[in-house]
C-alpha positions in Angstrom: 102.5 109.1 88.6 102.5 107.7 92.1 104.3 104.0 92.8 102.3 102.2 94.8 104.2 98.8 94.3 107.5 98.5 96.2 110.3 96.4 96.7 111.2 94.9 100.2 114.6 96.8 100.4 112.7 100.3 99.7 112.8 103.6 101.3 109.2 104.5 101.2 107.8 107.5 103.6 104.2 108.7 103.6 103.5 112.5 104.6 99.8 113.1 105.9 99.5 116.5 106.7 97.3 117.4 109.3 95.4 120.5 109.9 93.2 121.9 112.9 90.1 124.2 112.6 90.7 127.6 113.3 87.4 128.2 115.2 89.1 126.4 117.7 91.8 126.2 120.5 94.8 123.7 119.3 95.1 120.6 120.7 96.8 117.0 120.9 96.9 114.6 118.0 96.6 111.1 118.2 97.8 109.7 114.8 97.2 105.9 114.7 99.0 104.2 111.7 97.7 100.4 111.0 98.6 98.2 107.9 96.4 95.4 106.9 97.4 92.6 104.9 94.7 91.0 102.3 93.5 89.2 104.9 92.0 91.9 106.6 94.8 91.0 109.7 96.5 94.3 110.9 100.3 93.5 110.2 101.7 96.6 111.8 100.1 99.0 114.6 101.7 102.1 115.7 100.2 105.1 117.5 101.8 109.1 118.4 101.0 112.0 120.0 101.6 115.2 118.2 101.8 118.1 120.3 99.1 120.9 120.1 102.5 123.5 119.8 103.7 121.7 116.8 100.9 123.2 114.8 102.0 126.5 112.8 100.1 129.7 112.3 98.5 128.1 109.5 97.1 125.2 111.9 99.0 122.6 109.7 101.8 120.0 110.7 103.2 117.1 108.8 103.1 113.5 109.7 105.9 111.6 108.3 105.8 107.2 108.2 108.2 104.8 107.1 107.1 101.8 105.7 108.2 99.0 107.2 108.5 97.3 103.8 111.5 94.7 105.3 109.2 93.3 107.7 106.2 92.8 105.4 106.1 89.5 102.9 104.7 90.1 99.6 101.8 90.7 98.8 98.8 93.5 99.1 98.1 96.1 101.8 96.3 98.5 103.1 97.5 101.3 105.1 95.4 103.3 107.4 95.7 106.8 109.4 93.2 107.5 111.8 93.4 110.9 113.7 92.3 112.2 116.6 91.8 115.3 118.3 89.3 115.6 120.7 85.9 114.4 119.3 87.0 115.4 115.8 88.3 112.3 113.6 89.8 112.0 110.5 91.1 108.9 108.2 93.0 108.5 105.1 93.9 105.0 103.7 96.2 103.8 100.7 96.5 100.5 99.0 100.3 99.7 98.3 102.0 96.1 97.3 105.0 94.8 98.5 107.2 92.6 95.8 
């Protein structure tokens, strides 16, 4: 069973892992992370750059985020990764609660 509910003084990583086609030549990563509150107010931005030679033989590479649950006040969330590479896009979001 996955927690999605978390206390303030938590640990909490998310891993996204991220794969390129194969058809193609590797290249950069943008990964932009974004937490909304209820509100629909984004509460934490954060963008990265992963490197086209972090990608394995098997085109994949792990994105690992903290949550920064000390900084958010309770409530319910929304967190958001939106990648880049290229023209190709990709996003993945989660609903999590802090209490």
């Amino acid at each position: 069973m996955t927690t999605r509910a978390f206390d303030r003084t938590a640990k909490v990583a998310s891993v996204v892992e991220m794969y390129e086609s194969v058809s193609a030549n590797a290249q950069p990563v943008v990964m932009a992370v974004t937490i909304r509150d209820d509100r629909e107010q984004a509460v934490f931005t954060a963008s990265k750059t992963i490197d086209a030679a972090r990608f394995s033989a098997s085109r994949g590479v792990p994105f690992r985020f903290e949550l920064p649950l000390a900084t958010l006040p309770t409530g319910e969330y929304l967190l958001t990764f939106d990648a880049k590479a290229g023209s190709a896009t990709a996003r993945r979001q989660v609903r999590f609660a802090v209490r």
